[in-house]
N, C-alpha and C positions, 0 to 999 in steps of 0.2 A: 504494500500500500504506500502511497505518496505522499508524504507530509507536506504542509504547507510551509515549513519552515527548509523542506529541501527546494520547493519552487521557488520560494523567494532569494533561496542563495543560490541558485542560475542563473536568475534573473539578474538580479547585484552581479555576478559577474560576469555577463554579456555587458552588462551597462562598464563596469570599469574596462572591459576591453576596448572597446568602442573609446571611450575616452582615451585609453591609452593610444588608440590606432590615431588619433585627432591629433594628439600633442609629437607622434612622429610624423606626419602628416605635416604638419606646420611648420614643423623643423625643418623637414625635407622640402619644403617649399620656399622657405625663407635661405635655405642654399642654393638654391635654383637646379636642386637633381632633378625636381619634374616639372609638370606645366602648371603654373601658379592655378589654372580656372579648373584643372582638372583637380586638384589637390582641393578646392575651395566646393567643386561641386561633390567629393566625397564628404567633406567635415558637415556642410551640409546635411548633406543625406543621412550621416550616421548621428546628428542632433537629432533629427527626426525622429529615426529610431529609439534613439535614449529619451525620446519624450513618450513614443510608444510604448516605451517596457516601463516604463517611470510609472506612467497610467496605470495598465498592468501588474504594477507589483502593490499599486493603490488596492485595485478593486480586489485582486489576491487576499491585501490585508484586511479590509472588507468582509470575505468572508470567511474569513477565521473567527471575525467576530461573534 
């Protein structure tokens, strides 16, 4: 059986990787190894996401209640 307290630390860490992925992301783009609008349209994309999972780990908590 699945506890809620294992979904939520999935969750937490898919969100700190995504973070992690953002802050090399920035770095590498502020070198100029990639293309600044593709590196800007990933960090983007994966805020999304962390906003997606963020909700998610909301409603999660929610129903534990």
């Amino acid at each position: 059986m699945i506890e809620i307290k294992d979904v939520i630390s999935l969750i937490d860490e898919q969100i700190e990787f995504l973070k992690q992925q953002n802050g090399a992301g920035a770095l590498m783009g502020m070198l100029k190894m990639f293309d600044a609008d593709n590196v800007k349209k990933v960090v983007n994309t994966n805020n999304d996401v962390i906003k997606e999972l963020t909700d998610m780990r909301m409603k999660v908590l929610e129903l534990a209640l």
